[in-house]
Wavefront OBJ file of the C-alpha trace (Angstrom):
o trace
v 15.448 109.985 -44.071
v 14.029 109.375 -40.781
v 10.619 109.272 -42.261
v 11.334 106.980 -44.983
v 12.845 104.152 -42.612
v 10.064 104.767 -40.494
v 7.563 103.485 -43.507
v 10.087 100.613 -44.113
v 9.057 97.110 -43.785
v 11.815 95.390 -41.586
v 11.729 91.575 -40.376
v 13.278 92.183 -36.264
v 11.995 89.077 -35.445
v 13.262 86.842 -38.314
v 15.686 84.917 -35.950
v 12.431 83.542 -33.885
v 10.893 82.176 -36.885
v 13.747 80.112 -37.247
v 14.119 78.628 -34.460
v 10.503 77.700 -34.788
v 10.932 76.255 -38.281
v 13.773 74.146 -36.687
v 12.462 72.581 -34.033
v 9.235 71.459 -36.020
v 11.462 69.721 -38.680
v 13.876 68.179 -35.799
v 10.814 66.830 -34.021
v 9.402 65.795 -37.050
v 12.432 63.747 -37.794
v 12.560 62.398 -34.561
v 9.141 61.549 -34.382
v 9.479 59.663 -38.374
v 12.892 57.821 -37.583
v 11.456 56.373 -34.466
v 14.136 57.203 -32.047
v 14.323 56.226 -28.332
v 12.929 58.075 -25.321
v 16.848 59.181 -24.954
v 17.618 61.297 -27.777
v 14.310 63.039 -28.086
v 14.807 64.187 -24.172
v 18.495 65.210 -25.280
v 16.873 67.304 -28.307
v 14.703 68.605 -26.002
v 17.159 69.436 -22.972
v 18.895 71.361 -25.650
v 16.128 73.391 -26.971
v 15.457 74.314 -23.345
v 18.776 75.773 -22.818
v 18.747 77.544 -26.310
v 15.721 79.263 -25.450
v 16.811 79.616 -21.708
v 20.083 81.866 -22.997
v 18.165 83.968 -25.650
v 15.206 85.076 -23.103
v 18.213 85.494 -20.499
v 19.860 87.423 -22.609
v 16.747 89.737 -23.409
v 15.221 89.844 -19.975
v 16.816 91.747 -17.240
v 18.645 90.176 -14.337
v 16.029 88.328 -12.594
v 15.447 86.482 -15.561
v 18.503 85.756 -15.402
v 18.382 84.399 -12.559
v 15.485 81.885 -13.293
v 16.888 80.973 -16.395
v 20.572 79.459 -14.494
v 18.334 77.526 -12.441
v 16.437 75.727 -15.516
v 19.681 75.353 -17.250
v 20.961 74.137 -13.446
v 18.196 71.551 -13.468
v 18.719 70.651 -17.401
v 22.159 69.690 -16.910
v 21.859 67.277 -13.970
v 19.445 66.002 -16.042
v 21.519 65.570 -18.928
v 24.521 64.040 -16.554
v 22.196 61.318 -15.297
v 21.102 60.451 -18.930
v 24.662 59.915 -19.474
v 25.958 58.235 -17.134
v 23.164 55.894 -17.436
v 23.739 54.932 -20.806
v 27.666 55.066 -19.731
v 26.185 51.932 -17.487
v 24.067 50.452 -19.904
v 27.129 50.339 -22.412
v 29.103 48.768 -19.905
v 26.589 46.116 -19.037
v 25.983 45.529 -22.719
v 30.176 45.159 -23.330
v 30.233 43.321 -20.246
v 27.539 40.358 -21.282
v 29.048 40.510 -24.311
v 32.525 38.874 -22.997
v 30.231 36.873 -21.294
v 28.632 35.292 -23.808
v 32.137 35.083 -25.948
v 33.644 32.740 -22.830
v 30.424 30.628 -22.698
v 30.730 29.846 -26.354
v 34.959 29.329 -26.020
v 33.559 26.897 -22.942
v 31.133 25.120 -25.089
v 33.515 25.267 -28.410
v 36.129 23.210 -25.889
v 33.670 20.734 -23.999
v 32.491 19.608 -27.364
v 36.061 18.867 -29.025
v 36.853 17.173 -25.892
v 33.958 15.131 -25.576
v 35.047 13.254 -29.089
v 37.408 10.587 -27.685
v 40.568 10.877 -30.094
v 42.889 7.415 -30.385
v 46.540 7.956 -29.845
v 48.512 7.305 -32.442
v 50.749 4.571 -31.509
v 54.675 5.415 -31.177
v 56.735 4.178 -33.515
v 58.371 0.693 -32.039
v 62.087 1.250 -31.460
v 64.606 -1.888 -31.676
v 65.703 -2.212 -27.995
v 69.397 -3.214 -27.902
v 69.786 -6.629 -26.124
v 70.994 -6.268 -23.071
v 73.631 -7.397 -21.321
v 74.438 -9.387 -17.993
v 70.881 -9.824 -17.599
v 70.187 -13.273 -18.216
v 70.734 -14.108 -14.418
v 68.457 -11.821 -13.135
v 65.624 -13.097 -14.821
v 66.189 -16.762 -14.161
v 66.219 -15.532 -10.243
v 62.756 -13.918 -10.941
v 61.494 -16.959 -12.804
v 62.571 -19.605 -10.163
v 60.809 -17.619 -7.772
v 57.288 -17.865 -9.232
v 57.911 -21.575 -9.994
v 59.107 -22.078 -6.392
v 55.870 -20.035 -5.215
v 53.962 -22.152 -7.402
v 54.931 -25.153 -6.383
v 53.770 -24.328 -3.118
v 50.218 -23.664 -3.724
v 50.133 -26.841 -6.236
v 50.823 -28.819 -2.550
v 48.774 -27.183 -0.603
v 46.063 -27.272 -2.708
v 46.842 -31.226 -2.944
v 46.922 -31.695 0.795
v 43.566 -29.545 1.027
v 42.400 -31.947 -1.583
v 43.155 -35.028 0.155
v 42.293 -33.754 3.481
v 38.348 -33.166 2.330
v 38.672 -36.729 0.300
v 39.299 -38.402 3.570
v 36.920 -36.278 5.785
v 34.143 -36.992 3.166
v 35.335 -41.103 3.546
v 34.798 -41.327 7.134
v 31.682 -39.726 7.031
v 28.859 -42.913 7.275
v 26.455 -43.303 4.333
v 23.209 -45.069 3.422
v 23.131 -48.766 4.633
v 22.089 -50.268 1.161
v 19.250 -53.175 2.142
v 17.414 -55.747 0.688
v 14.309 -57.523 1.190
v 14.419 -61.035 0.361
v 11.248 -63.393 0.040
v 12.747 -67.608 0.235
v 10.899 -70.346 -0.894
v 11.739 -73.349 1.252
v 10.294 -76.800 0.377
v 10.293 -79.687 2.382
v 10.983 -83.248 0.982
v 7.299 -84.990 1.521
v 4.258 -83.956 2.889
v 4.959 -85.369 6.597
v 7.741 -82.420 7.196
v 7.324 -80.821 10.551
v 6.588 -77.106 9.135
v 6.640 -75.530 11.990
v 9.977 -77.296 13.105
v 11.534 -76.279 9.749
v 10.356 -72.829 10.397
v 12.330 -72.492 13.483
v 15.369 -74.319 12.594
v 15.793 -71.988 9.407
v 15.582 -68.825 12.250
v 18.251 -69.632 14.142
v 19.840 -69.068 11.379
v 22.171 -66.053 12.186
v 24.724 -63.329 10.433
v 25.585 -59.762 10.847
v 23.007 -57.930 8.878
v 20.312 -60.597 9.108
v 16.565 -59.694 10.333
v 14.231 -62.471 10.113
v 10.586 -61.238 8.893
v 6.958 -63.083 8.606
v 6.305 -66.322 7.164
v 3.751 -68.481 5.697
v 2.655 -71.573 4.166
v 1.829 -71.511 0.786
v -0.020 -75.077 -0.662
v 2.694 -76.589 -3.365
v 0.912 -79.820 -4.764
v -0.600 -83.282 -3.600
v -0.861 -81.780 -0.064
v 2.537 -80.452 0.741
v 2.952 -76.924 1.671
v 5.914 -74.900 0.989
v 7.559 -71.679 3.763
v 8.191 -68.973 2.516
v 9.537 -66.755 4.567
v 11.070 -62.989 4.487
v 14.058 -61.708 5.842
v 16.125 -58.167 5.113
v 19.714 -58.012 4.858
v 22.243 -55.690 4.559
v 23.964 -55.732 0.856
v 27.426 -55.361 2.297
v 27.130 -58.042 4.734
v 25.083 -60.681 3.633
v 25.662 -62.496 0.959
v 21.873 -64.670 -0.198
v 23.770 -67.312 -1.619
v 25.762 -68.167 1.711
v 22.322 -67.846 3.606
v 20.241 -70.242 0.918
v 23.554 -72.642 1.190
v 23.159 -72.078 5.265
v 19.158 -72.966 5.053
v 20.059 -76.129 2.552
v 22.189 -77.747 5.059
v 19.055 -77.953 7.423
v 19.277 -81.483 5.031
v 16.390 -83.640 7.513
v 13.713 -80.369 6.866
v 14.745 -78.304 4.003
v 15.013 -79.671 0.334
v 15.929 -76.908 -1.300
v 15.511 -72.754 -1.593
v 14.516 -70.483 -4.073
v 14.176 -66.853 -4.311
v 10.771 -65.743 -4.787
v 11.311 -61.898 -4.482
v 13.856 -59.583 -4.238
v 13.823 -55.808 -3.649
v 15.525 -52.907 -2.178
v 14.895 -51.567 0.786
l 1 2 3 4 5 6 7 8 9 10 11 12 13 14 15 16 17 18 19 20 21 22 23 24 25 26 27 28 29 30 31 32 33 34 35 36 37 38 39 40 41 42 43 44 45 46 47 48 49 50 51 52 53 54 55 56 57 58 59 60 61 62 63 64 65 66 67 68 69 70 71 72 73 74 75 76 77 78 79 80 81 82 83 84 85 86 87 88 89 90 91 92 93 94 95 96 97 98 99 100 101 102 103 104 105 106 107 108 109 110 111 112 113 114 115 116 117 118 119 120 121 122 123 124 125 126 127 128 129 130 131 132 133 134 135 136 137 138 139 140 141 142 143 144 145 146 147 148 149 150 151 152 153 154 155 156 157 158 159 160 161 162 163 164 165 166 167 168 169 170 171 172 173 174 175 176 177 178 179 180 181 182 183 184 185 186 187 188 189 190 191 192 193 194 195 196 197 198 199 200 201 202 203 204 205 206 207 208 209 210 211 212 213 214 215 216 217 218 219 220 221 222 223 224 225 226 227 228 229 230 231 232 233 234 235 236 237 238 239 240 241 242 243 244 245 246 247 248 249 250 251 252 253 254 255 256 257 258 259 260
């Protein structure tokens, strides 16, 4: 019996192979799907500690021993993968509410930028009142009283500046006045004429130059110019003034007359 197990073909290490045929078909998967850096070190973390426990469990105690400090050092590992992605799923939930307010924020800024008109209210019949009546005429007598007042002093204002602008002097209006005096014959004393005729005087009156001007069959005419003031001299009192010079003057004309 011995002898015939002994020539017996048996498969001890059957459990190895499968392992084997595992893992290539797990990393083949991996590596086809595309998966992260995180799940292939979390396949591999737990193919370390697979094989870790079946060679502990074969070798002797100092294998042992080495083995709880890989499986040590693949479990801290394992703890910081997940409490990073613990983090990183907190960030991600985090920016998430984020990004929810923001959009709430902008959703509410731009239904309150559109300016809505209120609806007006409906117009209720006010009852009249009563025992009012007096009031109001106190309140109205009180802006006509007020304005009554400013209607005066505006007035008084008014005439005020009128009276200040009155008394303030303006431009003398003048004239300039060229006469044309003619003498009755030839044998008039010109120059005796002349001077009679300037002591002529008014307020307002400025003698200027004269001349003599030939008229016909040797007598000469004066003419002679003067400025006057249009408020105080009147020409036709001064040619009535020259014409009663009767012995010299014959008569006067106006030969010119301009503003000065």
């Amino acid at each position: 019996m011995t002898l015939e197990l002994a020539h017996e073909n048996i498969w001890f290490d059957k459990w190895r192979v499968d392992d084997a045929e595992r893992q290539f078909y797990e990393n083949k998967s991996l590596a086809g799907s595309g998966l992260g850096s995180l799940a292939s070190q979390i396949a591999k973390a737990r193919q370390e500690i697979q094989n870790s426990l079946v060679s502990g469990g074969r070798t002797g105690g100092a294998a042992g021993v080495g083995g709880g400090a890989v499986t040590a050092d693949i479990l801290n590992r394992i703890t910081k993968l997940e409490d990073h992605n613990t983090s990183l799923l907190k960030s991600v939930s985090t920016l998430e509410k984020q990004l929810i307010e923001v959009t709430k924020r902008l959703s509410s800024m731009e239904c309150g930028g559109k300016t809505t008109v209120p609806t007006p209210a409906p117009a209720t019949k006010s009852e009249p009142m009563e025992d009012d009546d007096d009031d109001i005429d106190l309140f109205g007598s009180d802006d006509e009283e007020e304005e009554e007042q400013a209607a005066k002093v505006r007035e008084e204002r008014l005439k005020a500046y009128a009276e200040k602008k009155a008394k303030k002097p303006g431009p003398i209006a003048k004239s300039s006045v060229l006469l044309d005096c003619k003498p009755w014959d030839d044998e008039t004393d010109m120059s005796v004429m002349e001077k009679e005729i300037r002591k002529i005087e008014m307020d307002g009156l400025v003698w200027g130059a004269a001349k003599l001007v030939p008229l016909a069959f040797g007598i000469m005419k004066l003419s002679i110019l003067c400025t006057v003031e249009d408020e105080k001299v009147s020409i036709d009192d001064l040619s009535e003034k020259i014409q009663e010079i009767e012995d010299y003057v014959q008569s006067v004309d106006i030969a010119a007359f301009n503003k000065v």
